[in-house]
N, C-alpha and C positions, 0 to 999 in steps of 0.2 A: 504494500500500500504506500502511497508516497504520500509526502509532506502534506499537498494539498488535501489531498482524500483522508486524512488523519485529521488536519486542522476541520474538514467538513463533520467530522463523527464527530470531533469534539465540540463545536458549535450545538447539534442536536443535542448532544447527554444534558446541556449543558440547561440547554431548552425546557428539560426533564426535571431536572430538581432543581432549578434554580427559586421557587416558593419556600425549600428549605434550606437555603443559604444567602439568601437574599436580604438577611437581615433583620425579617420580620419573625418576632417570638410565636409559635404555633403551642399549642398544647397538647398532648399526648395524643387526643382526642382527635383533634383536630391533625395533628400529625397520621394518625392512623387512616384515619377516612381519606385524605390526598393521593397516600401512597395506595390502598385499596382501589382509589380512583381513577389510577394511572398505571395498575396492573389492567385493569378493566377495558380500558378503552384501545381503539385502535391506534397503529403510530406506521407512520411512512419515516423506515431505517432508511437510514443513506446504506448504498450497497448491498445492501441486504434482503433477503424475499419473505423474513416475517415482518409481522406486526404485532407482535404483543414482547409485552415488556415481565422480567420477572421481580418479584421485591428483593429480591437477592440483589440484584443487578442494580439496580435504584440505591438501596443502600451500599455496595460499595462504591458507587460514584459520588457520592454523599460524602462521603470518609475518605475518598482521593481526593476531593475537591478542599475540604476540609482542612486536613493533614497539611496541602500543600499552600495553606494559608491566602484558597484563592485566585492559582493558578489555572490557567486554560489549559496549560498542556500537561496537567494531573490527567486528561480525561480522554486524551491521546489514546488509543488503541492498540495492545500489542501486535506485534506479527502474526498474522495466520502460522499454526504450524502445519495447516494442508496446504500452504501455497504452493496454486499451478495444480489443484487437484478441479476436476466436473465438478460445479453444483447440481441442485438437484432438476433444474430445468436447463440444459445448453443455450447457447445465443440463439443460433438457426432456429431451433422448437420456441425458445422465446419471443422471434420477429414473427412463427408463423399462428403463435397461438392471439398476439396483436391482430395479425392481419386480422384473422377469423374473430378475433370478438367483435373488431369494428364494420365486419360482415354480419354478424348476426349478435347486435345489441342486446335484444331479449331474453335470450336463451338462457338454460341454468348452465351451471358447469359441468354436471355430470354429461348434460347433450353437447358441450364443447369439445372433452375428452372423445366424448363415441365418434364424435365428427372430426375430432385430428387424426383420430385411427383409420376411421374409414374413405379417406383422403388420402393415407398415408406420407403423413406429415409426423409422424413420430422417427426416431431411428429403431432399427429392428429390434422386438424387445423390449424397448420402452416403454415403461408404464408410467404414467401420471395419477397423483394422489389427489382428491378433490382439494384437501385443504392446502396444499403445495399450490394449484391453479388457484385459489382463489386470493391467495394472500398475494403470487405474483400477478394478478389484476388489478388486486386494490392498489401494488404501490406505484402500477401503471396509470393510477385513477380512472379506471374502465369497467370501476364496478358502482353504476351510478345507482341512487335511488330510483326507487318505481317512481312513472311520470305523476305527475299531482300532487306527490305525497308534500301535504304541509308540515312545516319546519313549527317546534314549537322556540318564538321569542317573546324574551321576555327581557326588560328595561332592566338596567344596573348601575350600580353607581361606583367605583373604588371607594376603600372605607378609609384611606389617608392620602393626605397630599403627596406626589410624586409616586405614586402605587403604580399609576399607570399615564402615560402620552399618549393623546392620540396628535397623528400629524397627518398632512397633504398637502396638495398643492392646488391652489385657485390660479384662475386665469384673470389676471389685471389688468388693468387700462395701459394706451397705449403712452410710452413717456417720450418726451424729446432727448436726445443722443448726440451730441453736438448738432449736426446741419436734418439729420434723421430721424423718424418718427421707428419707436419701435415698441413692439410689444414686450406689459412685463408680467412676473408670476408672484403670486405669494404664498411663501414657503413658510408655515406656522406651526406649533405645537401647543394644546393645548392638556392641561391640568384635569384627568379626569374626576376628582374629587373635587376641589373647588373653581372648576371652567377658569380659571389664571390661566393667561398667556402667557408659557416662558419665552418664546421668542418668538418674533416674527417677521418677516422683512421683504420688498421686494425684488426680485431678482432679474434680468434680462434672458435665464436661461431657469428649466426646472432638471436640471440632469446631476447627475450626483456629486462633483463637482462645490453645486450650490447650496443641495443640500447637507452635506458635509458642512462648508462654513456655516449653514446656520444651526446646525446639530450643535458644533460645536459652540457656538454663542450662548446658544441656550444650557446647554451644562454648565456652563460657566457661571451664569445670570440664576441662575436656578437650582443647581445641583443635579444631581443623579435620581431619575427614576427607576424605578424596580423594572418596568414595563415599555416599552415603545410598539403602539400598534400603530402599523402601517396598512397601505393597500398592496397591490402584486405589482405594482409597476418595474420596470426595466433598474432606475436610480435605488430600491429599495429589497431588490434581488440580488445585487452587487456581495460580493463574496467579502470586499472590501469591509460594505457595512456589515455586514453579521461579523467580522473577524474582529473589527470595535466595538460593538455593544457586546461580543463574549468578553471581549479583555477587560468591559468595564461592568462586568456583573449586569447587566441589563439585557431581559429576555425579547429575543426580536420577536414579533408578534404578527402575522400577514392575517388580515381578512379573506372571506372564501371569496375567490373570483366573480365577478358582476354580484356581489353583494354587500352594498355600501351601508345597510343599515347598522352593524357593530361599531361605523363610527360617524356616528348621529352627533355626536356633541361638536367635532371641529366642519362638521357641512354646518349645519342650524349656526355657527358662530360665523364662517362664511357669508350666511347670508344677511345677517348682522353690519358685516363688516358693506356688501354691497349697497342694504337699505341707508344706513346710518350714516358711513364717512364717504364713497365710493362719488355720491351723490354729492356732494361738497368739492369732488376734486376734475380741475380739468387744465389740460396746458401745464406741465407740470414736468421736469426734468428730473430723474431717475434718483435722484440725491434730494430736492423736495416732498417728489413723493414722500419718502422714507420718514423724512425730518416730521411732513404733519401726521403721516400714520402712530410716529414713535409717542407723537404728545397727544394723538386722540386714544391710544393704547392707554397711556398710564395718569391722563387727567379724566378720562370718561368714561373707557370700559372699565376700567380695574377698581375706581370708585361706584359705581350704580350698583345699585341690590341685584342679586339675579334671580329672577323668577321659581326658580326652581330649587334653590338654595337656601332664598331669604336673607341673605349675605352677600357683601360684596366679594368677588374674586379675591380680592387683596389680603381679606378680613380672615377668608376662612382659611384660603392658603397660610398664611403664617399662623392659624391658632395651634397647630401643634409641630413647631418649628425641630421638636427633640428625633423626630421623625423622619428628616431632612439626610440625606449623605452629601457632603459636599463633594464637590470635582477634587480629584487629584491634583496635586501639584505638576504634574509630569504629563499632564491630559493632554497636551499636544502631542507629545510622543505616542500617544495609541492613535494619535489621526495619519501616520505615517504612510506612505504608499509600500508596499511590499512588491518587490521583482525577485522572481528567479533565473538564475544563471547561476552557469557553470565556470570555477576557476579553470584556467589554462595549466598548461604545462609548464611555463614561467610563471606561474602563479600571477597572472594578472587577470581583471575583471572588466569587462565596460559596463558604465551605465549613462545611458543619454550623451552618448558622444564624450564621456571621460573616463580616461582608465587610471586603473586602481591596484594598489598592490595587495594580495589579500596572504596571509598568515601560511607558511610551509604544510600545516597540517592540511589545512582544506586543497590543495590540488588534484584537481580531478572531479571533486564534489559537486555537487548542486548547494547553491548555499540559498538565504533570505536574505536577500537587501532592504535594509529598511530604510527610508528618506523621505525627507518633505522636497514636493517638487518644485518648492520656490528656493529650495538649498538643494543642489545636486551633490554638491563637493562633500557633503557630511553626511556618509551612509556609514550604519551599520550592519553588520555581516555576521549570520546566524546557521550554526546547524546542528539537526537532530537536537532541537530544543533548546540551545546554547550559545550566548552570547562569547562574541570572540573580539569583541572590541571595535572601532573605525577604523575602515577602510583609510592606507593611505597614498592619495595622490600620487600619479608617477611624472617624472620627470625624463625624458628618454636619453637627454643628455646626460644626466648626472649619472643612470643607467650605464651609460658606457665608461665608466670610470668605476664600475661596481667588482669586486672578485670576490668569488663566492669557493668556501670551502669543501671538504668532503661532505658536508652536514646542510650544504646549502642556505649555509647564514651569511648574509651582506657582509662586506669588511671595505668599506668606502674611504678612501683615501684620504688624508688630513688636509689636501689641497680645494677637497669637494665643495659647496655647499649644501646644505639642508636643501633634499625634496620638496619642489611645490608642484602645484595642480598642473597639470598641462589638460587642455582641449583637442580631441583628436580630430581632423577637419578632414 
């Protein structure tokens, strides 16, 4: 399994108990019932063709997670030790038992099995177990409910501030751009217990990017929620952002596709935001906008009662402040971009058009580069879960004044100077 496919498994586990490490005290009781609750229900493994989870397996990811005072890559997966062995359906039988569900939608699966056989779409021999097909349907999502059937919903509220985010993106008026008219978006997060806006802003792009800076504003302005629900879009599938809200305790959250009603509070505030201010603004350059959104924000939503609360946003958000996780100090560093590459054989790296000298042990490896892309020159370099320090700068001239031992350590001559960055063109 590689890095990637391990950091994805450990994202999920993470997904799984994070109600019991997320800071909030449960009670035995209450402990009991979650975890019964999450034996119970269905789950789409990454890699994997079940879906059910066992309490065994829950609690010791609880106790890795624990132990490692909080780390993501507690939750890391060992190696197979059948690697390179058949699972229990092949690829081939896998693409043809697809085709045929999305041939014959209706059908149970015992009439799918008779009809891969009698097609002869098995390999010779082959048998298939009902519950083997049905578990690899459902994490295909091809095992829909019957047509009609209604969903039973029912209204909720978080029972503390920062429990849970909901965010999206509106489509905003069009701003002026020096000599250009262009359209902008607003990217916001709303406070599911007391409707407080931690951030909001408008942006000339809704792609991740964007929302990334305003994620990050609002951590900052607000602190850490336990929860961030999102919808399924493209910016919010980003492997990027689930690799950030794991590393910062915060559980990513997606609604079911074309079903907006789970996040009723930040649409209804939406429309808020179009009746109330949206109507006030016009002719407006990308940086005013902002400036009157930021003081209709915090002199007139965050002051007025809310209907539904009887409080104002402000009021109820801070009434129980003990409850709050502040952002880390180092909270930029999880917004890092991650690349992978491989060191060379001279042990050098590129990234973005500069090369880099990386550490004798990693040659030949795939490492993690971590950097913020407004700092290219300052990446750090990671493998199998361990930090190895910054990458440094190569210089190609000073390079040739280098002699290197039986042990291939630098021995640079007292005439040299100190390595700086070079850009390779």
């Amino acid at each position: 399994m590689t890095e990637s496919e391990k950091q994805t498994v450990a994202i999920f586990r993470f997904s799984v108990i994070h109600e019991f490490v997320g800071g909030v005290k449960l009670s035995r009781g209450e402990q009991q019932r979650l975890l019964e609750d999450k034996c119970a229900r269905s789950w789409s493994i990454p890699f994997s063709d079940r879906t059910r989870l066992s309490r065994g397996a829950i609690l010791r990811w609880i106790k890795l997670y624990k132990d490692s005072g909080g780390q993501l890559e507690s939750l890391y997966p060992k190696d197979r030790s059948d690697k390179g062995k058949s699972r229990a359906i092949d690829k081939e039988s896998g693409l043809n038992l697809i085709h045929l569900r999305r041939e014959m939608p209706d059908v149970t699966v015992p009439v799918l099995i008779r009809t891969m056989k009698e097609r002869g779409l098995l390999p010779p021999g082959k048998d298939l177990k009902p519950s083997t097909v049905y578990r690899f349907l459902h994490t295909e999502n091809l095992m829909n409910p019957p047509a009609g059937q209604l969903q039973d919903r029912r209204k909720y509220e978080a029972e503390l501030p920062n429990d849970i985010w909901q965010s999206d993106v509106m489509h905003g008026p069009m701003v002026t751009v020096g000599e250009r008219r262009r359209k902008s978006y607003l990217i916001a997060f709303i406070d599911d217990h007391s409707r407080l806006v931690p951030y909001g802003r408008f942006y000339l792009s809704e792609r991740l990017a964007s929302f990334l800076d305003a994620f990050e504003k609002a951590l900052l302005k607000r602190g850490l929620p336990r929860k961030l629900y999102v919808d399924n879009g493209a910016a919010y599938r980003s492997k990027h952002l689930e690799h950030i809200t794991a590393s910062l305790g915060i559980a990513l959250i997606h609604s079911s596709p074309y079903k907006p009603q789970g996040r009723g509070k930040i649409e209804r505030w939406f429309r808020s935001v179009r009746g109330q201010f949206l109507t006030e603004v016009e002719h407006m350059s990308l940086d005013e906008l902002n400036g009157a959104f930021e003081l209709w924000l915090k002199q007139v939503y965050h002051q007025r009662t809310h209907s539904a609360t009887g409080k104002t946003p402000l009021e109820r958000f801070t009434s129980r402040m003990e409850c709050l996780r502040a952002a880390p100090e180092n909270l930029k560093d999880h917004f890092r971009t991650i690349a992978r590459r491989r060191v060379a054989k001279d042990r050098t790296v590129t990234l973005d058009g500069y090369l880099f000298e990386a550490p004798v042990k990693l040659i030949g490896q795939r490492v993690d580069l971590l950097y913020h892309k407004d700092n290219p020159k300052t990446v750090e370099v990671r493998w199998q879960q361990k930090s190895y320090g910054y990458l440094t700068p190569v210089d190609l001239k000073v390079n040739c004044l280098v002699k290197r031992d039986k042990n291939s350590q630098a021995q640079i001559s007292s005439e040299s100077n100190k390595p700086t960055g070079g850009k390779i063109w």
